[in-house]
Structure formats: C-alpha cells, structure tokens
N, C-alpha and C positions, 0 to 999 in steps of 0.2 A: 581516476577511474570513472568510467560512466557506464550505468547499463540502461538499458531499452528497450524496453518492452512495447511494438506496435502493431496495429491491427485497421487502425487508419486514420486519417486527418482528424479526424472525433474521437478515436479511441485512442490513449497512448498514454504510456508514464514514463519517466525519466528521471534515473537516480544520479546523482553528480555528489561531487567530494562534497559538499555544502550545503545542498538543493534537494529536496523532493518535486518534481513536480507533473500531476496529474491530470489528463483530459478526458471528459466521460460526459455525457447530456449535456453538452453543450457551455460545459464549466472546465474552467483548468483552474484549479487548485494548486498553491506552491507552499512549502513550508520547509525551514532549515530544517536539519538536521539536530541540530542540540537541543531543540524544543520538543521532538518527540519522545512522549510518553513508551514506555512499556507495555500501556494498556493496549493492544489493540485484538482488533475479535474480524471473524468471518462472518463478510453480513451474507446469511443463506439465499440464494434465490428464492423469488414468492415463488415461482411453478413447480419449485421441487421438494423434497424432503429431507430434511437435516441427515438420514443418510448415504443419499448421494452428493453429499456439499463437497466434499472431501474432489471429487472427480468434476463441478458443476460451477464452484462460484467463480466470482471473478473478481471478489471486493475486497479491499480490510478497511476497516475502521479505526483511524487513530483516533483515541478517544482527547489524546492533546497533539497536535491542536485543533482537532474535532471534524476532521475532512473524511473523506472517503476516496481510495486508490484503488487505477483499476491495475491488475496485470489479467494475464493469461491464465485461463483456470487447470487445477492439475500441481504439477511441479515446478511452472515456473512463480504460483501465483504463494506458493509455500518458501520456496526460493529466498522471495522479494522479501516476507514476513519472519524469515530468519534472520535476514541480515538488517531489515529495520528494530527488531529487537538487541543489536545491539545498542542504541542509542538510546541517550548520548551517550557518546565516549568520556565525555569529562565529568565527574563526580564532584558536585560543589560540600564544600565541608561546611555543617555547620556550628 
C-alpha cells in the first residue's frame, strides 16, 4: 500500500508499508513506521486561529520521532493522522 499526498516538488509526503516520508521547506523527512509515537498534535498555522485549524493546517507533529508532516489541510490531512495513530502495529512486551 502506498499513499500520497502531493502539491509539488517541495511539497509532498508519502506513506509506504514501512516508510513515512515527508517534504516541506526544503527538508524531507523519513522515519519507519514502528518508531512512531502515538503522540502527535496539529501544529496551528501562525495566521490563523486555533478555530479554523480544523479546515487550515497542513501539519502533524510526531512527537517521536520529532519530525513534522505535511498533508493537505481538511480531510485528507485528518485521514493521514488517523492512520498514523495506528502505529506501531507491534506491541513489545515487557
């Protein structure tokens, strides 16, 4: 499975069975998938206000392993943050 979300040569992210990997300011960003955290958050745009985020951002924040992804703001960018809360899939016992 792969999805992709793009907007242009600078903007894009790319999800793969394995792979996260994100381009935004001139950074691409790559990080598996079994190292993401749980934690992530919507970073608000600075020109707007926390309540139009919902219809405006374009970010998440994984807070491990500490990157920043962009998608499409709206439904696809809720989409992306649905299915990366699944992860990981493997649950180490300890």
């Amino acid at each position: 499975m792969v999805l992709l979300f793009w907007e242009s040569e600078q903007k894009w992210t790319v999800l793969g069975t394995q792979v996260l990997a994100s381009c935004h300011d001139s950074v691409v960003e790559i990080c598996e998938l079994d190292v993401i955290g749980r934690d992530i958050c919507l970073l608000h745009p600075p020109e707007h206000d926390a309540r139009s985020a919902k219809t405006t951002a374009e970010y998440l924040r994984l807070s491990r392993p500490g990157i920043c992804v962009w998608a499409p703001s709206g439904a696809e960018l809720f989409a992306l943050w649905n299915i990366l809360l699944q992860f990981p899939l493997a649950v180490s016992e300890a």
